[in-house]
N, C-alpha and C positions, 0 to 999 in steps of 0.2 A: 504494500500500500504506500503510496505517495503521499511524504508529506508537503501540508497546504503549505510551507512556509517557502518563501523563493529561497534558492540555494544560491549564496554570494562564495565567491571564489576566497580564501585565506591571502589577506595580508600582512606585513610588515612583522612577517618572521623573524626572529636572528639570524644571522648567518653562522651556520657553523663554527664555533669558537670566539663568539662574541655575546656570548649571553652577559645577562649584566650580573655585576657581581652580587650573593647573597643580601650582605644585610651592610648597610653603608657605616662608618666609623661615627662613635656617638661624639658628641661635643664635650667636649670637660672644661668645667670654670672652674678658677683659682682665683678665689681672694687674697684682696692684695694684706702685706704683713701686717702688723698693725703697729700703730706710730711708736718712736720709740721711748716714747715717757709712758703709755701706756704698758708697752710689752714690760717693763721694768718695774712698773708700781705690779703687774700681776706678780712678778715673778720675786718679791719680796715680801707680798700676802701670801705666797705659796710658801716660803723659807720660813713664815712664822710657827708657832709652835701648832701645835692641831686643837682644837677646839677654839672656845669662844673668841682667843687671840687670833687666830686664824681668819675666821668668817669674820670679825669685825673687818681687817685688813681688806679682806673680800670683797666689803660693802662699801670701804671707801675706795678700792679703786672703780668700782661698778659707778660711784657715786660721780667719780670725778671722771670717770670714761664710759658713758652711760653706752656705749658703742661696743667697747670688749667684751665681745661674745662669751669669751672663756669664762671671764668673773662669774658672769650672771649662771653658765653653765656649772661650778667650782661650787657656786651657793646652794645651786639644786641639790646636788651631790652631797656636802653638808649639810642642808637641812632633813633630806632621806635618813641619810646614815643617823640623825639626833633623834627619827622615828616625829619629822612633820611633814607630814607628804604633801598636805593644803600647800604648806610653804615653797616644798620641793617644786610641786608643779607651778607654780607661780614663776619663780626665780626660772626655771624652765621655758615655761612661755615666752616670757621677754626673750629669752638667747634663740629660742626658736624664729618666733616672728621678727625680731630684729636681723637674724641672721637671712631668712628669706629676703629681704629689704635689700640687703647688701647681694644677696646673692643676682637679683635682680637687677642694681644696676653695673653688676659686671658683665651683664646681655645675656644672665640663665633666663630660658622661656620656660619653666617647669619641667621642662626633660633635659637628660644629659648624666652626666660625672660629674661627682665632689667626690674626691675621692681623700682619704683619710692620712695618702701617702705625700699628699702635702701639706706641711707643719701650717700654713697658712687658713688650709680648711676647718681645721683641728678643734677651733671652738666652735664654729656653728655645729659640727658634727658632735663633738661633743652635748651640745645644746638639747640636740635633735636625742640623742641615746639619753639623756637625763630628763626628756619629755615623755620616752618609753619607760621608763622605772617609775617615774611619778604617776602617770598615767596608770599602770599597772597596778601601784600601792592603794589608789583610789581606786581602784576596780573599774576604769574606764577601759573595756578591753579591749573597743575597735579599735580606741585609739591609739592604746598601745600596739596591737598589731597591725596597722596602720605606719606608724612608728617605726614599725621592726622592718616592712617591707619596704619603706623608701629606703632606709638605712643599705638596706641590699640595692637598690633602684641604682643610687647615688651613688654606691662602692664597691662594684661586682667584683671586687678583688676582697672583698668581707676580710678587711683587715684586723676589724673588731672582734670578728668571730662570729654576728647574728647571727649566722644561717642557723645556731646550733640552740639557740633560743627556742623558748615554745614558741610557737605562733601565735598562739594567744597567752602572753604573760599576765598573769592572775598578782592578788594580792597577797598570797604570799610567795612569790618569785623575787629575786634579789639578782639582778644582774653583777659580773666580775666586775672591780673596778677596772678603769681605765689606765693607759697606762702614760 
């Protein structure tokens, strides 16, 4: 039986050995370093002793470089660990959406690499896995899995290790620290 439909001849084949290649190379952004009065106030609230001494440090350079990612992500991280996750995911947020902001006008359109192997990434990344543990401690779970799967998105070289996370980290999940 004939079908009703006209039959058109095949065009604009490849030519033998010319197919296009599989999957085209992704784009990776790299934030730029961060200034260096900031880089140096983080990195002598980091030398302070751990606890209250510490996070106060924390909170004045966040204070006085409301922009370093890393602080605000450093605070998350300390406030988890003191067992305030309200607090965690707070301090979280800001390094999250702040960090999107930045990443945006370095020309990320939502897809692409951050990848974790550049020290310049390293706090919004950070930001981003201490928005997954807070997220988690409150029992937000999409979001924390959510969380888990950009982290892979961003770093298919899973420098951090996510893959090995639950997919859905619950409240009582504790991620490794970082390193």
């Amino acid at each position: 039986m004939a079908s009703e439909r006209p039959q058109r001849p095949i065009q604009n084949l490849p030519v033998a050995g010319t197919a296009p290649s599989a999957v085209p190379a992704r784009h990776e952004t790299i934030l730029p370093a961060e200034p260096d009065e900031a880089s140096s106030d983080l990195r002598a609230a980091l030398a302070a002793p751990d606890g209250p001494t510490r996070r106060d440090a924390l909170i004045r350079a966040a204070e006085h470089h409301p922009a370093l990612l890393e602080a605000w992500a450093r605070l998350s991280e300390i406030s988890l660990a003191a067992g305030e996750p309200v607090v965690a995911y707070a301090f979280a947020r800001v390094a999250y959406h702040r960090g999107l902001d930045r990443l945006r006008r370095e020309g990320w359109g939502g897809t692409g690499m951050v990848r974790w192997a550049r020290p310049s990434n390293r706090g919004f990344l950070r930001g981003l896995h201490a928005l997954l543990a807070a997220a988690a401690a409150i029992d937000e779970a999409d979001e924390a899995a959510r969380c888990r799967d950009f982290l892979l998105e961003l770093d298919p070289d899973d420098a951090l290790g996510v893959a090995a996370y639950p997919e859905v980290p619950g409240p009582g999940w504790t991620p490794p620290p970082l390193p």
